[in-house]
C-alpha positions as CSV (number, residue, x, y, z in Angstrom):
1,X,-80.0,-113.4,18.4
2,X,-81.8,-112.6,15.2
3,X,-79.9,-111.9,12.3
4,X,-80.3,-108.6,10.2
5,X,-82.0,-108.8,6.9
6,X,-79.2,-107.8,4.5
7,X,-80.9,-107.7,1.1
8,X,-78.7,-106.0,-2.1
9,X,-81.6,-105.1,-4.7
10,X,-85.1,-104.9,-5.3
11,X,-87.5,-105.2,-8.3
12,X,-90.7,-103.5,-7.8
13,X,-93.8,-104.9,-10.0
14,X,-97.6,-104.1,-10.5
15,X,-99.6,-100.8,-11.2
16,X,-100.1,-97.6,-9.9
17,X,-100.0,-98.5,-6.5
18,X,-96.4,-99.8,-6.7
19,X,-95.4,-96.8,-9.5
20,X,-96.6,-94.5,-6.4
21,X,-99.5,-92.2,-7.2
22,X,-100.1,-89.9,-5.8
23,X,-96.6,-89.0,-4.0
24,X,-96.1,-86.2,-6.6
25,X,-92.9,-84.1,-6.2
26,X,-92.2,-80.8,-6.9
27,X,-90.6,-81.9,-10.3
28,X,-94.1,-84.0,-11.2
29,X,-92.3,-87.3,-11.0
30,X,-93.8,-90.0,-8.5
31,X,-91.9,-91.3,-5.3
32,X,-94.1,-93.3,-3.4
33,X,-93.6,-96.6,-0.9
34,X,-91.8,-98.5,-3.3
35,X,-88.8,-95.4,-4.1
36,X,-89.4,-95.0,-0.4
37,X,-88.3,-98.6,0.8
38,X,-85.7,-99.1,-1.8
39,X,-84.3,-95.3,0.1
40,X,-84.0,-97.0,3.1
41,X,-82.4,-100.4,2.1
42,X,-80.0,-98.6,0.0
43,X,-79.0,-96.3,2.6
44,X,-78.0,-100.3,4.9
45,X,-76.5,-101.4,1.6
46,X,-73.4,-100.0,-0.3
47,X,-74.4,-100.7,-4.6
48,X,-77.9,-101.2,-3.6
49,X,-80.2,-101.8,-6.8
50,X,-83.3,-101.1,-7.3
51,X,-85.7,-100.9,-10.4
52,X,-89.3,-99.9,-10.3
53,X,-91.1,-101.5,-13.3
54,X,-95.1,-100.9,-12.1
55,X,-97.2,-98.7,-14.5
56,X,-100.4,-97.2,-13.5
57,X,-103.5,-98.7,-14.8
58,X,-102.7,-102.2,-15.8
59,X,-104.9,-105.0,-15.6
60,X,-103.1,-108.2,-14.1
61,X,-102.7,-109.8,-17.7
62,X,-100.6,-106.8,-19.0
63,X,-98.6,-106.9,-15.6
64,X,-97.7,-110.8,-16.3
65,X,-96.8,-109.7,-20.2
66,X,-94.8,-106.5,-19.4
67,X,-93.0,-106.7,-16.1
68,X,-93.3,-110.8,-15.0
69,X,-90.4,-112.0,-17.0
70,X,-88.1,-108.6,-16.7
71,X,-88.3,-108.8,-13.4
72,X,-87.6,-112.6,-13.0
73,X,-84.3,-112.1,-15.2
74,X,-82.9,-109.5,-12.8
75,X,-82.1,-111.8,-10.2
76,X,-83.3,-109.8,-7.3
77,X,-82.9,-110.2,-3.9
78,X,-86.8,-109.2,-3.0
79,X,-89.1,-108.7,-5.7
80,X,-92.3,-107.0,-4.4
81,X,-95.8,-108.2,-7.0
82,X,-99.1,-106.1,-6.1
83,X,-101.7,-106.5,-9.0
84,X,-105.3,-107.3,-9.8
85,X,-107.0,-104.8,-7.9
86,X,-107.5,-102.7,-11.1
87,X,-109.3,-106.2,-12.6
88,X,-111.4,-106.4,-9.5
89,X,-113.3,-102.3,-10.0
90,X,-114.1,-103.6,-13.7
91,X,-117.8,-104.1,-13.7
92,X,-116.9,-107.6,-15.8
93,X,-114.4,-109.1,-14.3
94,X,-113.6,-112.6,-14.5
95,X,-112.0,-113.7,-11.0
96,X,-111.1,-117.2,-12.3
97,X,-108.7,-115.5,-15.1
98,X,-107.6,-112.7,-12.6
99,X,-106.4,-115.2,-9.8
100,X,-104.9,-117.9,-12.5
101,X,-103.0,-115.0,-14.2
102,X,-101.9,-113.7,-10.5
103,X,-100.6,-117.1,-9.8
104,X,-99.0,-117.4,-13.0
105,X,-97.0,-114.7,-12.0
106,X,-95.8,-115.8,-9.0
107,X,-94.8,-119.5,-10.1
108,X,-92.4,-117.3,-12.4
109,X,-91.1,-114.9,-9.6
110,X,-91.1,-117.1,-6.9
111,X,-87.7,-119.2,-7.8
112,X,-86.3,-116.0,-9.7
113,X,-85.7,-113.9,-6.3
114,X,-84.7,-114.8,-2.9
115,X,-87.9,-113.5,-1.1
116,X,-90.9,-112.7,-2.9
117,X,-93.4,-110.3,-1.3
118,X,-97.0,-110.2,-2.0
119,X,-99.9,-107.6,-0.7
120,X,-103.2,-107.5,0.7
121,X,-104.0,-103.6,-0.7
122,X,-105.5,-101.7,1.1
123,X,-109.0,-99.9,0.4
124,X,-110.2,-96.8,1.1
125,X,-113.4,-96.4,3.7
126,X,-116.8,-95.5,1.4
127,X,-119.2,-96.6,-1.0
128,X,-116.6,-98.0,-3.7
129,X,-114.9,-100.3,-1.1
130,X,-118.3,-102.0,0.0
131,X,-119.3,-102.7,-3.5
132,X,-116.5,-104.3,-4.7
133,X,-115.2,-105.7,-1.2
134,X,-116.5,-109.6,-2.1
135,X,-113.6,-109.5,-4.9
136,X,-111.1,-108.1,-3.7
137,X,-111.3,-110.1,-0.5
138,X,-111.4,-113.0,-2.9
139,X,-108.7,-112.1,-4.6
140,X,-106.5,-111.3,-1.1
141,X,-107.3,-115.3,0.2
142,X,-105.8,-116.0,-3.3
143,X,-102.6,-114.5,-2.3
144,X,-102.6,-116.0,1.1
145,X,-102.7,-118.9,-0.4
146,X,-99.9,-118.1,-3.2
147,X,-97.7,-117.2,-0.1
148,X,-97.9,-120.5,1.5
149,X,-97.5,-122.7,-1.7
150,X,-94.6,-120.1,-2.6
151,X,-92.6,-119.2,1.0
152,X,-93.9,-115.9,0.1
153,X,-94.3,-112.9,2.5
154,X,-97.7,-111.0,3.0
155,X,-98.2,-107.7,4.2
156,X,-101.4,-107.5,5.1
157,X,-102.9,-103.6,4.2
158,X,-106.3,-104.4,4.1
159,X,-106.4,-104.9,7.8
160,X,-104.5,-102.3,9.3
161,X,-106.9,-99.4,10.3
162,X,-105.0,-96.6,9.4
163,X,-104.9,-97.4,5.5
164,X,-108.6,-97.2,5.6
165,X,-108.9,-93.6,6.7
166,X,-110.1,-91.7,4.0
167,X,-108.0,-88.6,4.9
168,X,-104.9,-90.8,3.7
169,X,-106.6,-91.2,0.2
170,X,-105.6,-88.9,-2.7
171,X,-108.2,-86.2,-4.1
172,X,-109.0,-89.0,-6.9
173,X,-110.2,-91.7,-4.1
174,X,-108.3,-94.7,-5.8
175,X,-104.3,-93.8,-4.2
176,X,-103.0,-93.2,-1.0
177,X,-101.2,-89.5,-0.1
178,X,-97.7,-89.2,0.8
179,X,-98.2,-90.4,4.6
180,X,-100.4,-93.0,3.0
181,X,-97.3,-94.0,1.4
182,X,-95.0,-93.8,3.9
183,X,-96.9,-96.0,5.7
184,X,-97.0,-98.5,3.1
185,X,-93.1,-98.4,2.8
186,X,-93.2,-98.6,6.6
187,X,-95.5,-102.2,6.7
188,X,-93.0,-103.5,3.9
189,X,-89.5,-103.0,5.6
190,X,-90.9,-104.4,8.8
191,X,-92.6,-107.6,7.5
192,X,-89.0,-108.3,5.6
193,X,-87.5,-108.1,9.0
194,X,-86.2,-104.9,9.5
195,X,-86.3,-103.0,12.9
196,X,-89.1,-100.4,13.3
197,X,-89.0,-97.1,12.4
198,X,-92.5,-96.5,13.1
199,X,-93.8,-98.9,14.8
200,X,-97.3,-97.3,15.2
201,X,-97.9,-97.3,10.8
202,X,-101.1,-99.6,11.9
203,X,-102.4,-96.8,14.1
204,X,-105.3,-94.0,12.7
205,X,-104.6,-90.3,12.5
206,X,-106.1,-88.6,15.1
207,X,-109.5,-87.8,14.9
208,X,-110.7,-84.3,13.2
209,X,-113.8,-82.0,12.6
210,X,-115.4,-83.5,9.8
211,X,-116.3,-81.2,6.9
212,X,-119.5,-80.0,6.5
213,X,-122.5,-80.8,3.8
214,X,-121.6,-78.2,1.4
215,X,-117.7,-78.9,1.3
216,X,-118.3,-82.2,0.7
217,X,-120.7,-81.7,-1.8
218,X,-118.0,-79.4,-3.6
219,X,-115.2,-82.1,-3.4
220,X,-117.7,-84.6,-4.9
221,X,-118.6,-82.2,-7.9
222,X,-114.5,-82.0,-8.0
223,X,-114.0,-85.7,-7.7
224,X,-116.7,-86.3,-10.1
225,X,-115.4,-83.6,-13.2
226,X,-111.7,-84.1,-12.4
227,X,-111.6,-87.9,-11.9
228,X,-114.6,-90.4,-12.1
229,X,-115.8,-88.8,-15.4
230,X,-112.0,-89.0,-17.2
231,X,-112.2,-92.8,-15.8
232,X,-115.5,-93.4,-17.1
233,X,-114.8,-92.3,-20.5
234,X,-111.1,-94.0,-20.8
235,X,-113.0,-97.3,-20.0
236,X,-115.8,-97.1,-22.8
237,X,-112.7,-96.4,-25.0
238,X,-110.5,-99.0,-24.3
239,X,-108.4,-97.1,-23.2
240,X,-105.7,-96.7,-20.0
241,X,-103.9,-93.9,-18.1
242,X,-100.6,-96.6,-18.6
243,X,-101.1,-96.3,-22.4
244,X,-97.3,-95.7,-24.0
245,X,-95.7,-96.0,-20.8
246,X,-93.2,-98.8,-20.4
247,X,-91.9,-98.5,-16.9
248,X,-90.2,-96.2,-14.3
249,X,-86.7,-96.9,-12.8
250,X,-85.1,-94.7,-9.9
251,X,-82.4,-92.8,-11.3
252,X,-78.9,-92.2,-8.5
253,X,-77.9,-89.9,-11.2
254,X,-81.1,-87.9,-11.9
255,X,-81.7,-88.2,-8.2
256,X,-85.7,-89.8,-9.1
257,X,-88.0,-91.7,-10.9
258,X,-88.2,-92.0,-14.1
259,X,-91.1,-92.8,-17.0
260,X,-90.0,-94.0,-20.1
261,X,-92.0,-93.6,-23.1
262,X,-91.6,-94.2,-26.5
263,X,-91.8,-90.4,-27.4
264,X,-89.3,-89.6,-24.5
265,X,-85.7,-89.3,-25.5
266,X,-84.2,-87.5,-22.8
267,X,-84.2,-89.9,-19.9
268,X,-82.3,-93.4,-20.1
269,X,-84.6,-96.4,-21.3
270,X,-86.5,-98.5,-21.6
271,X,-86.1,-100.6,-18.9
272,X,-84.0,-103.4,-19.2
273,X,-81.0,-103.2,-16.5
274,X,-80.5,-102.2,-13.4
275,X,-79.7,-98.7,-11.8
276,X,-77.9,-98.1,-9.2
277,X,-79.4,-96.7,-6.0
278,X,-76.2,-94.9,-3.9
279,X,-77.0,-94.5,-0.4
């Protein structure tokens, strides 16, 4: 008979995939599949922990400065890593530095956790996916490989069909909706071995009238003023959408997430300890 998974905390690292853009709530906080997971394992597990230390736009070096050695002195149960992408969609990017740095990182959070979990992200169907597809798929046999050295777990993203559809991809084309999400927290609980509670995640939405040429015009002209063109200009500046932030944590008392940042007084921070997830 197999045994059920009883894990007692969770450590959540990487960017803005893990911080969970863009599950916004009503509030303006993010949720997303890491809050989402850490929900459901709390809910199994009375003084569940859980701290979320992923900040959107960092660059796999800044994730192994920053979050790498907070999160291997927490002494998790499951720590969950998911960086690099964000290296891979710079037009220079050095894939030697990225994958050394990403193994770096997990030869420090391997022994620091009982069971480390690594992704293969997923990527969103279009234009942007095919031209950088050759890295990331580098960088994704990089991690299979870090799992097997490591006793690592993989959940593969990439390759379920679902995570593809475009229809599951925010407004700004680089992070999943809320059902994107869901999914995501869906793959994870599964592939650390608990039972299903949807065990059809993998499968697409149904199928739906396509819009037509001049809608999608307009939600290009969108995308383009509201997204792509803020991108384009933090990069020739140097700089990121993460800039001042130091980390989000889930809050039992304030009932969500958290940012801490260093002109942000009113929340708890920054993050150096635990807090307590109640089910």
């Amino acid at each position: 008979m197999q045994t059920k998974p009883t894990h007692t905390s969770l450590v959540a690292v990487g960017d803005s995939f893990t911080e969970g853009m863009s599950d916004l709530l009503p509030d303006g906080s993010y949720r997303g599949w890491a809050d989402l997971l850490a929900g459901r394992m709390a809910a199994r597990t009375p003084g569940f922990r859980y701290a979320n230390l992923a900040v959107r736009g960092k660059l796999i070096s800044q994730i192994v400065k920053e979050q790498v050695d907070v999160a291997a002195a927490m002494d998790a149960d499951v720590i969950t890593l998911v960086g690099g992408l964000n290296d891979t969609l710079r037009p220079k990017c050095d894939m030697g530095m990225v994958k050394g740095l990403l193994t770096e990182a997990v030869e420090r959070l391997a022994p620091s956790c009982k069971q480390l979990v690594l992704m293969r992200s997923p990527g969103r169907q279009g234009p942007v996916l095919e031209r950088f597809r050759p890295r990331m798929e580098e960088l994704f046999v990089c991690v299979d490989e870090l799992a097997e050295r490591h006793g690592a777990l993989v959940v593969d993203l990439y390759g379920a069909p679902s995570l593809s559809d475009p229809r599951l991809w925010d407004v700004d084309r680089l992070h999943l909706t809320p059902e994107g999400h869901r999914r995501v927290a869906e793959a994870v609980w599964q592939t650390l071995g608990y039972d299903p509670e949807d065990a059809e995640w993998r499968t697409p939405i149904p199928a739906t009238v396509p819009p037509g040429w001049a809608a999608r015009r307009a939600a290009d002209a969108r995308f383009a003023q509201q997204h792509l063109l803020p991108w384009i200009g933090r990069r020739l500046t140097g700089r990121s959408s993460g800039d001042g932030r130091s980390g989000a944590q889930f809050s039992a008392e304030l009932g969500k997430a958290f940012w801490v940042t260093p002109a942000d007084d009113t929340n708890p921070g920054p993050v150096t300890d635990w807090r307590r997830v109640d089910p």
